[in-house]
C-alpha positions in Angstrom: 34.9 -60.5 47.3 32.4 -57.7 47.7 30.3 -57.6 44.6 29.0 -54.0 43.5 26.0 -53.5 41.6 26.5 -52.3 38.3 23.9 -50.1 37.2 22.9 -50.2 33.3 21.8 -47.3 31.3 19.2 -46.9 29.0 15.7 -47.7 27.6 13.8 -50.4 28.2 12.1 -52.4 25.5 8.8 -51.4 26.7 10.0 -47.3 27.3 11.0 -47.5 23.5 8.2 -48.9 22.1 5.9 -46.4 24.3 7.6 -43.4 23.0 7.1 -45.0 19.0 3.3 -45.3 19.6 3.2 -41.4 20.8 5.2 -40.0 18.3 3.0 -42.3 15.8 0.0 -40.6 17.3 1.4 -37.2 17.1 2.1 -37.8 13.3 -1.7 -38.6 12.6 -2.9 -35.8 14.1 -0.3 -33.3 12.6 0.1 -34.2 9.3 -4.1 -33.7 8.6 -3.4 -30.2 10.3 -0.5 -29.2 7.8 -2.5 -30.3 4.7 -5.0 -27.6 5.9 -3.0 -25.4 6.0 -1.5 -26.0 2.5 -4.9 -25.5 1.2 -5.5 -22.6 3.3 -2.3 -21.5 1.7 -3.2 -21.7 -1.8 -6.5 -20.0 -1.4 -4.7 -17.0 0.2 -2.3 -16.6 -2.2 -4.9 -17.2 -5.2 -7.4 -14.5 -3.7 -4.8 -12.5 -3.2 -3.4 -12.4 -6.7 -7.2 -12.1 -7.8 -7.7 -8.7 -6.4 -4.6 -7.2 -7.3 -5.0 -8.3 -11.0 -8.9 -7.1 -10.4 -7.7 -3.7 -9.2 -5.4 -3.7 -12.4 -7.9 -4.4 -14.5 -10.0 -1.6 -12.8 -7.6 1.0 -12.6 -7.1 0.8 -16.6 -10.8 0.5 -17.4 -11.1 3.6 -15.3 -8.0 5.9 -17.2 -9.7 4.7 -20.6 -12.4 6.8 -19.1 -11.0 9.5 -18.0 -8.1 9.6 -20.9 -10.6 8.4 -23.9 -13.9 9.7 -22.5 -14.8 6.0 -23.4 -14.9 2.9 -20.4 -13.4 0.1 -22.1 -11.8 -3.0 -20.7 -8.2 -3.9 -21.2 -7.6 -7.1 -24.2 -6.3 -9.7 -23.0 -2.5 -8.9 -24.9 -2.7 -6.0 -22.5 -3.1 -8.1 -19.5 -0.4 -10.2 -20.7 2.2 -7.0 -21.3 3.6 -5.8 -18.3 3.5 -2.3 -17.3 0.2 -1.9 -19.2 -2.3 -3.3 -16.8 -0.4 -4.7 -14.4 3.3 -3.5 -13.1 5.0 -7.4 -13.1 4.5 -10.3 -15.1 1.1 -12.3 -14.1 1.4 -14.1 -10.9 0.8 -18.0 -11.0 -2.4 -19.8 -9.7 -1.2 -21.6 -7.0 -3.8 -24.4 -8.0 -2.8 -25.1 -11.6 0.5 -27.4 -12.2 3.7 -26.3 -13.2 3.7 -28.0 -16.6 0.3 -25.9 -17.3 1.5 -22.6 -17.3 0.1 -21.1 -13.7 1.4 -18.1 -14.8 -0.5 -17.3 -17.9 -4.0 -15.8 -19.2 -6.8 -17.7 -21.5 -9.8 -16.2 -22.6 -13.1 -17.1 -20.7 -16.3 -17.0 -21.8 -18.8 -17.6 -18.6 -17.1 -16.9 -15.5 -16.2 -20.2 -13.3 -15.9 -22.1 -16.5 -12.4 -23.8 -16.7 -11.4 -23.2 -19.9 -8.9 -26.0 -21.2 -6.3 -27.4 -19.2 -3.3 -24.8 -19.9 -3.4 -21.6 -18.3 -3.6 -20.3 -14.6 -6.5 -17.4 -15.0 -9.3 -16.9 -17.2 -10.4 -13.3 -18.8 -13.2 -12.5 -20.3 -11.9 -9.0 -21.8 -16.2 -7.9 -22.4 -16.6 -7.8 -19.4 -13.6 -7.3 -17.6 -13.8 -10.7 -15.0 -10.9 -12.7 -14.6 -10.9 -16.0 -12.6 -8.7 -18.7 -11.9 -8.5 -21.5 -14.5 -8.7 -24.3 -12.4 -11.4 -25.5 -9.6 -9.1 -27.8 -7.6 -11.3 -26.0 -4.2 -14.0 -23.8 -5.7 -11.8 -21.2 -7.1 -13.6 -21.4 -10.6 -16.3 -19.3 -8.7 -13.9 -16.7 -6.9 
């Protein structure tokens, strides 16, 4: 009887538990990287809803100059009505939680004070800053 040689397919023990140690390494390297750029993330999207609630705030201090012949700032129920200072509803802080209302306006007093623990931006409607109510990442002092 002429034998033939069967030949098996697949992975060794030692192939398998190569590839598992890679991968492992590749998942500690990665997952660091995508946490940056979640933060990196948030700061964007923060700074970016900073300046366009900045230019808001701008833009209506200047037309109470021009219409009024007096500079004044907007009050903060202004910069919480839509179409008054700003043309939508007030974007979130990407920083603050859900449950705290990101989406919502306190009064500030010094700017880069958190104020409280509800509320995603702080105003302070004297001077016309605004800054985000939290300082998860510096953002107090945006």
């Amino acid at each position: 009887m002429i034998r033939k040689m069967q030949s098996q397919q697949g992975f060794t023990l030692i192939e398998l538990v190569i590839i598992i140690v890679v991968l492992g390494i590749l998942a500690a390297v990665a997952i660091p990287k995508y946490q940056d750029i979640t933060a990196e993330a948030k700061a964007s999207a923060a700074k970016g809803a900073l300046g366009s609630m900045r230019s808001g705030i701008s833009i209506y201090y200047a037309n109470a100059a021009v219409k009024t012949g007096t500079a004044t700032w907007p009050p903060i129920d202004s910069m919480r009505t839509v179409n008054v200072v700003m043309s939508q509803s007030m974007p979130a802080n990407p920083f603050q939680a859900t449950a705290n209302a990101p989406d919502s306006i306190v009064t500030g007093v010094t700017k880069g004070v958190v104020v409280g623990t509800r509320g995603g931006w702080a105003y302070k409607p004297s001077t016309g800053e605004i800054w985000p109510n939290t300082n998860v990442a510096g953002e107090a002092s945006w």
